[in-house]
C-alpha positions in Angstrom: 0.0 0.0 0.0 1.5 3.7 -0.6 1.8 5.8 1.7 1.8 9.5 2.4 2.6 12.2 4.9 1.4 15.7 5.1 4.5 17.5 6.4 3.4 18.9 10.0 4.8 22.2 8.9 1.4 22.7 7.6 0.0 22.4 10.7 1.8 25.6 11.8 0.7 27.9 8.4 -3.0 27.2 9.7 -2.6 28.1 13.1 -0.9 31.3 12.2 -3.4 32.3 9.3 -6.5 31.4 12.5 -4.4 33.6 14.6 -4.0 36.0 11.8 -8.0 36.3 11.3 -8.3 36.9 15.2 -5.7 39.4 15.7 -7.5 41.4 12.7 -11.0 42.0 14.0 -12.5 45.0 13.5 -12.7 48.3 11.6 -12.1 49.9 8.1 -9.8 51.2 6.0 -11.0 52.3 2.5 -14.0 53.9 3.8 -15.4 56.2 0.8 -19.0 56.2 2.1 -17.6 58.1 4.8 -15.4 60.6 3.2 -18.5 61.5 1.5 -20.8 61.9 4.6 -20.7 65.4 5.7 -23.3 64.8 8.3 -21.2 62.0 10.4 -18.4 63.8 12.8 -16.6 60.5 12.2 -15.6 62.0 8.8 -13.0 63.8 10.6 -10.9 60.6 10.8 -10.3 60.5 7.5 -9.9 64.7 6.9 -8.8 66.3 9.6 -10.3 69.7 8.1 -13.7 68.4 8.3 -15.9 69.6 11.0 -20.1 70.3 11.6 -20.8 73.9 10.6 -22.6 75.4 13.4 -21.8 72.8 16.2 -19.5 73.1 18.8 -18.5 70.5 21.0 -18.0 66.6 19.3 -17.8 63.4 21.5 -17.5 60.4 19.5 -18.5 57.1 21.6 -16.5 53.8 20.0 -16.9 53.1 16.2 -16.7 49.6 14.8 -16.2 48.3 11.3 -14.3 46.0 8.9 -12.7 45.7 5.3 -11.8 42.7 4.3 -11.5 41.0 1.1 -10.3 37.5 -0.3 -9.0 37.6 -3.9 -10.9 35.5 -6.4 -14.4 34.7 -5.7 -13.9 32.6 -2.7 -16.4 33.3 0.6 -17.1 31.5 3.7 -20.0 29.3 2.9 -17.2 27.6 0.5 -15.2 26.5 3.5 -18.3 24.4 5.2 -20.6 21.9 4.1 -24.4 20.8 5.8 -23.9 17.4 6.8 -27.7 16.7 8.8 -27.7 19.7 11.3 -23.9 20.1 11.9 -22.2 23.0 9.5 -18.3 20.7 8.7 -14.8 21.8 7.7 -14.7 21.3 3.6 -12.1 23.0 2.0 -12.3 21.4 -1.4 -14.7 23.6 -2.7 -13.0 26.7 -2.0 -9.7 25.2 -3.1 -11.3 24.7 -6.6 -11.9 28.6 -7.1 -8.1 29.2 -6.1 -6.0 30.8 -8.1 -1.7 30.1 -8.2 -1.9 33.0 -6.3 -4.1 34.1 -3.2 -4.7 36.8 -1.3 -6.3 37.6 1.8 -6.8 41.1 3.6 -7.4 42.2 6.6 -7.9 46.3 7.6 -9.4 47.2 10.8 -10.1 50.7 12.4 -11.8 50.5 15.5 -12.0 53.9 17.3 -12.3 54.1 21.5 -13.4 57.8 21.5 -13.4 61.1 19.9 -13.4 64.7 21.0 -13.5 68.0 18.9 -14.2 71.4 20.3 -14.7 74.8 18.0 -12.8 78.0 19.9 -13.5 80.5 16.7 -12.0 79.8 13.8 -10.2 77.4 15.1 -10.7 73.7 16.0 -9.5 71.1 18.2 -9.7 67.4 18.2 -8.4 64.7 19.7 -9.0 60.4 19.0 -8.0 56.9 20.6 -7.8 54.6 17.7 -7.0 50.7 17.7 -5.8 49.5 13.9 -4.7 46.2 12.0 -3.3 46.4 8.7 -3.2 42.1 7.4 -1.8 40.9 4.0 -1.4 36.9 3.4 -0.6 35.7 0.1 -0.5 32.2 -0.5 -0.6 29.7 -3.4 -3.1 27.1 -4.3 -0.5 24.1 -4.0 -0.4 24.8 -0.3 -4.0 24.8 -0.1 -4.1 21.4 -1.4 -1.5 19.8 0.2 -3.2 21.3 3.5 -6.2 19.6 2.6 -5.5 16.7 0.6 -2.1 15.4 1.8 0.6 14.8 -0.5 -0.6 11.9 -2.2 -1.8 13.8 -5.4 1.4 15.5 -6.0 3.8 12.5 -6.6 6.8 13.3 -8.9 5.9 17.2 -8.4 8.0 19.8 -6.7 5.7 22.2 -4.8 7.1 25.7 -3.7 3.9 26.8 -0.7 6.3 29.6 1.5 3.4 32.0 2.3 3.8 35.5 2.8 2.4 37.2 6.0 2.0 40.8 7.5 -0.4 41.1 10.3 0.4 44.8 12.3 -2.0 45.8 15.4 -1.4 49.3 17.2 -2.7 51.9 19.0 -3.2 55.4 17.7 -3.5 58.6 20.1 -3.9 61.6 18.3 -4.2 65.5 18.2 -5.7 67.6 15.9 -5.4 71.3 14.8 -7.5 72.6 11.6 -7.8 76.9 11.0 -10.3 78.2 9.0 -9.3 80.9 6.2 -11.7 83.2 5.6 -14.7 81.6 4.4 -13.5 79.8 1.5 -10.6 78.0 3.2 -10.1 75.4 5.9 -6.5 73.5 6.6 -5.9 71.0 9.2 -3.3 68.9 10.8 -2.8 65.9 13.4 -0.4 64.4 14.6 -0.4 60.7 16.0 1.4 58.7 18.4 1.5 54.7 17.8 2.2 52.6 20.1 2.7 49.0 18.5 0.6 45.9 20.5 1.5 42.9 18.2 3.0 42.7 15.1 4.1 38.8 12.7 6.1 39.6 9.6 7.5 37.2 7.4 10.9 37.3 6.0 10.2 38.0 2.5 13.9 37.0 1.4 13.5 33.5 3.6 10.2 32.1 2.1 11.3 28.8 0.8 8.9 25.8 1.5 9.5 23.1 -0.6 7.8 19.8 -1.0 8.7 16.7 -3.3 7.2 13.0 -2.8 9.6 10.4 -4.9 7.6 8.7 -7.8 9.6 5.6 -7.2 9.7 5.0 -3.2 7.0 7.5 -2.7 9.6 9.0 -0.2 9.2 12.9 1.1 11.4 15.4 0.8 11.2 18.7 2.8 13.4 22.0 2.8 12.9 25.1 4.5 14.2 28.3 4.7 11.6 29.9 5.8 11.7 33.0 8.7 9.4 35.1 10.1 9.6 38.4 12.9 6.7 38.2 16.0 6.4 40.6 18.4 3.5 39.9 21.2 2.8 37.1 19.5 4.6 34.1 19.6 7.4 33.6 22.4 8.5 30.0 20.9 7.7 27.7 18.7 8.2 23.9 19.6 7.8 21.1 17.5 9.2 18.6 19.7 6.6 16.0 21.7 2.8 15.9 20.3 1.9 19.1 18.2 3.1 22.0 17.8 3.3 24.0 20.7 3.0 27.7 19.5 4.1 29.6 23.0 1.9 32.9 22.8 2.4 36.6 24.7 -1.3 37.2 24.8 -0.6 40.8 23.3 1.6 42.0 26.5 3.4 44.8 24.9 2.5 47.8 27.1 1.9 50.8 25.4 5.0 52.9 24.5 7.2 50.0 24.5 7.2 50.0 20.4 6.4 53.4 19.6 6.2 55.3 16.3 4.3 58.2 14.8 2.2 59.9 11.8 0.7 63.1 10.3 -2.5 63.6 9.0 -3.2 67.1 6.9 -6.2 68.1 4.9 -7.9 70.7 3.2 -11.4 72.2 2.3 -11.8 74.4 -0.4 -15.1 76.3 -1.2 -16.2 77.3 -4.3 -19.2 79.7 -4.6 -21.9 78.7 -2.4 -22.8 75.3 -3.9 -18.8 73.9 -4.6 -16.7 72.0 -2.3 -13.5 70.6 -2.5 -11.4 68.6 -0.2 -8.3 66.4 -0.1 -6.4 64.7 2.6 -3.1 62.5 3.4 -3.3 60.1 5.9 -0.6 58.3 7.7 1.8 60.3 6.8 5.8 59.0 7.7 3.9 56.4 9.8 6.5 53.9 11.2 6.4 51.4 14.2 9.8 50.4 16.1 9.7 47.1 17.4 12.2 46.9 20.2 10.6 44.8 22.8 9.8 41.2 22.6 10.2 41.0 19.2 12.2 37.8 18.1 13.0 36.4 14.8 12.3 32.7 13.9 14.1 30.6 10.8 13.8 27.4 10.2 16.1 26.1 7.9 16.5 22.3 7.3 15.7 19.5 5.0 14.4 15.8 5.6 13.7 12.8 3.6 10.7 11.0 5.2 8.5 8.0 4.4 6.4 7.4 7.1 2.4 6.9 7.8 -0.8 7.8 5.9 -1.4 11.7 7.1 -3.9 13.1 5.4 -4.8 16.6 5.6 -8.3 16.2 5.9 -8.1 13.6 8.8 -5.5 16.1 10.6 -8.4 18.7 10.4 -11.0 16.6 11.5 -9.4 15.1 14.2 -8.9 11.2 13.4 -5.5 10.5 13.1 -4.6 8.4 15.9 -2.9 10.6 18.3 0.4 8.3 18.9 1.6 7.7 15.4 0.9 11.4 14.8 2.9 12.5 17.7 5.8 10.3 16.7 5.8 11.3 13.0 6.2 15.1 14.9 9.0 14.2 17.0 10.8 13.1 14.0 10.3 15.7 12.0 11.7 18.4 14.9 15.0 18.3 13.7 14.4 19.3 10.0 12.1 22.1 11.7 14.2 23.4 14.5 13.0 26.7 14.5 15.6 28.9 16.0 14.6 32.0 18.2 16.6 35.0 18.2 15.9 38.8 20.0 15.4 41.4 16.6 14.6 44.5 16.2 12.6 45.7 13.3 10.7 49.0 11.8 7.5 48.7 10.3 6.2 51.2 7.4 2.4 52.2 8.1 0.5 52.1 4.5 -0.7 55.6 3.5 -4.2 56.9 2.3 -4.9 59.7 0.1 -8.5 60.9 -0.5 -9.7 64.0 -2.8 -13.2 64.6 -3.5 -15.8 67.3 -4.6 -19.1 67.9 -3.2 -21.6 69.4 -5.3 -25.0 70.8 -3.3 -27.2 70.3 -6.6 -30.6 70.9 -4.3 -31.3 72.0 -0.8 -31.5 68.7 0.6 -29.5 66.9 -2.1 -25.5 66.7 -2.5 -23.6 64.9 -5.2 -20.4 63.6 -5.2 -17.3 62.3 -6.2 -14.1 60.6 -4.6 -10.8 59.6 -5.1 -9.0 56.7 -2.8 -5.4 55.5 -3.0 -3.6 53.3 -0.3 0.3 52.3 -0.5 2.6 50.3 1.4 6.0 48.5 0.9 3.6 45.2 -0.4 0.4 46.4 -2.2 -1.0 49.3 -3.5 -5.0 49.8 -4.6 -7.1 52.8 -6.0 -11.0 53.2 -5.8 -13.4 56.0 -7.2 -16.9 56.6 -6.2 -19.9 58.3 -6.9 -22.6 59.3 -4.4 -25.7 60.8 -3.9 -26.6 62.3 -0.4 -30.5 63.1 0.7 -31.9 64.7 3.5 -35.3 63.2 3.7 -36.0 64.8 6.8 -34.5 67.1 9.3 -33.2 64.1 11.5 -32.0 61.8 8.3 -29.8 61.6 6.4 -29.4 58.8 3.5 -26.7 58.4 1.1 -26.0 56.0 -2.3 -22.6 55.3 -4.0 -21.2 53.6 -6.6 -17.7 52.6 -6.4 -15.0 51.0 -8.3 -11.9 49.1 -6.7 -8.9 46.7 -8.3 -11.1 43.7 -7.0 -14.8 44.8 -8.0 -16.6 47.4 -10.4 -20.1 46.3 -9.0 -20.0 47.7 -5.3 -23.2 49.5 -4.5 -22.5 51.5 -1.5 -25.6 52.9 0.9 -25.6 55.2 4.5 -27.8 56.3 6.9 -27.3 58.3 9.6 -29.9 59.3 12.7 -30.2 62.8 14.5 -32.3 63.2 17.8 -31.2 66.0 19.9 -27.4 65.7 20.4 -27.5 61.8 20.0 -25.9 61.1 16.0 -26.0 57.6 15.3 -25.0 55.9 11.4 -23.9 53.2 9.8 -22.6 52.6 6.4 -21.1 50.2 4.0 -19.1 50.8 0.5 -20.8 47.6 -0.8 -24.3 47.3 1.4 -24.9 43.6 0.1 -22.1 41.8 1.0 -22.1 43.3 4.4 -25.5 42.4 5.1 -25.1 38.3 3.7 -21.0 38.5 4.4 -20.8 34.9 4.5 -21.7 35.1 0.8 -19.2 37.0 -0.2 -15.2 37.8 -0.7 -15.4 40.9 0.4 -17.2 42.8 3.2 -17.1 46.5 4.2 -19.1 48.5 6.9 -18.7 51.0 9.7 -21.0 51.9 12.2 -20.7 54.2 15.0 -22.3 57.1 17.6 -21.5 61.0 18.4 -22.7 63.6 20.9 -22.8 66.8 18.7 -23.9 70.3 20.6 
């Protein structure tokens, strides 16, 4: 009978991609809907400029939201299967819609609080942010040697190094905007970070390599594979049953990796019905990491031809917990990961925004938008187009339509809720995936609260 192993090594990209998805809960990032509602005092977060005509004081209560998006048209009803009343683990039908090439990301803005006060022409604010910024790119042939074993892939050399960036801070921020007559408006803010976890891979040591022997059906693995952690994970050990992934629950305190970013933007009015507006965002934003931040290589090869480890018994659970253990201990050595202290700086991605604002009635605004985002790995660009309505003295409703490098079908729709000083809203650059997300590749909303007098 043949026999094949799924390299355990395996084991170790899942549990970091699960850790990945929990470290990167939360908010947005792309957030056009917002840039385009005037009404929402959370617009100030993305243009420091921008503030209520004719209010005074601001208090923004906590503001939740996500972007996230999975190249390709994969979503998470692919990953599960109805078997009688139980929802089960089935990865072949999302692995089918993979391309060579995957991508999954992962931006999150949630804020804490929010203060802004008017003293003339000028005005003050001030925020408590918490962000993740997540990229993972990783190929199909991982996928299915994750899921399927290594049987399939006999006689074939399989390259599945994945590439990981998963950055979590904390933003605390102070902001100055001036208005110029009645036709101009700058502002600035400036931002202290203070980094809470961070997992970087080495990009120059991202060699996985799999081959199974056509003639013995014998395994070959080589690494050289490395990857930076700060707050993360304080050692990995491959030795005994499992791999034992040592975690630092998040116990950087804040300060200990510190950085820091501008924000600046700008309103321009043109006659009485005209407005224009850019911003830059994240400006020179970078993150030391000096404290408990490690680096971790594993560099090694093996030549194994042990028992029948599927990838799909592994995630299910049957694999008889003794010959898996011992097929672990053997493979430690080729593993091996060595710890070592590092220290590293991390580059923030920028945003840029410009928009116009058109008031074509009394209660009606068009409008038009401009996103681009950069960093060291990826950059994207979106437009959108909006309409914004004021049904009512207390509502506000808006409608976009946006295009982005992964879609140019997003419908985006607002609402936002006056009663006295209580502002409450919620909004979404593409409303139906965020209502059925599990449906979808991509999901994008943020809601949130103010005090406005």
């Amino acid at each position: 009978m043949r026999k094949y192993i799924l390299p355990p090594l395996l084991l170790r990209y899942m549990l970091l991609l699960k850790v990945t998805l929990i470290v990167s809960r939360g908010a947005a990032q792309q957030e056009l809907m917002l840039y385009l509602s005037p009404e929402t005092w959370h617009a100030n977060t993305v243009n420091p400029a921008l503030f209520l005509p004719e209010k005074n004081i601001f208090i923004g209560g906590p503001s939740l939201g996500l972007d996230a998006a999975h190249s390709g048209d994969i979503a998470y009803r692919d990953l599960l299967r109805r078997e009688g009343k139980r929802s089960i683990l089935d990865l072949s039908g999302a692995i089918s819609k993979l391309q060579p090439e995957n991508t999954l990301r992962i931006d999150q803005r949630n804020e804490r609080a929010l203060i802004g006060f008017r003293l003339g022409g000028w005005y003050l604010s001030g925020n408590w942010s918490q962000r993740t910024a997540t990229t993972l790119t990783y190929t199909r042939a991982l996928a299915e040697l994750l899921w399927y074993g290594n049987g399939p892939f006999v006689g074939q050399l399989l390259d599945i190094g994945p590439s990981l960036s998963t950055i979590r801070w904390d933003e605390l921020g102070v902001g100055l905007a001036r208005s110029v007559g009645n036709r101009l408006c700058i502002g600035v803010r400036i931002k202290y970070l203070s980094g809470a976890a961070m997992l970087l891979s080495d990009e120059a040591r991202r060699k996985i390599q799999v081959f199974t022997e056509p003639d013995v059906y014998q395994l070959s693995l080589q690494t050289d594979y490395a990857f930076y952690s700060s707050s993360f994970i304080a050692a990995v050990d491959t030795s005994g049953f499992g791999y034992d992934l040592s975690f630092n629950a998040l116990k950087n305190r804040f300060g200990q990796n510190a950085g820091i970013s501008g924000d600046v933007g700008l309103l321009i009015r043109i006659g009485r019905h005209l407005l224009l507006s850019a911003s830059a965002l994240d400006i020179g934003g970078r993150i030391q990491w000096k404290q408990n931040t490690a680096y971790f290589h594993s560099l090694g090869k093996f030549e194994y031809s042990g028992l029948f480890l599927p990838g799909t018994d592994i995630l299910n659970g049957t694999v008889d917990s003794l010959d898996f253990g011992a097929a672990l201990d053997s493979l430690n050595d080729v593993l091996n990961f060595q710890r070592a202290d590092a220290k590293l700086t991390t580059v923030l991605p920028a945003r840029y925004y410009a928009a116009v604002h058109w008031q074509l009635l009394q209660r009606w605004t068009l409008g038009a938008v401009l996103h681009h985002q950069r960093d060291e790995r990826r950059q994207t660009t979106a437009v959108g187009f909006s309409g914004y309505w004021l049904p009512l003295p207390w509502l506000g409703v808006g409608v976009m339509y946006s295009i982005n490098n992964r879609s140019a079908t997003n419908l985006g729709l607002s609402a936002a809720v006056r009663l006295g000083p209580v502002q409450a809203f919620a909004l979404s650059d593409n409303a139906l995936n965020a209502i059925t997300p599990y449906r979808s590749a991509a999901v994008n909303f943020r809601i949130g609260g103010a005090l406005v007098f």
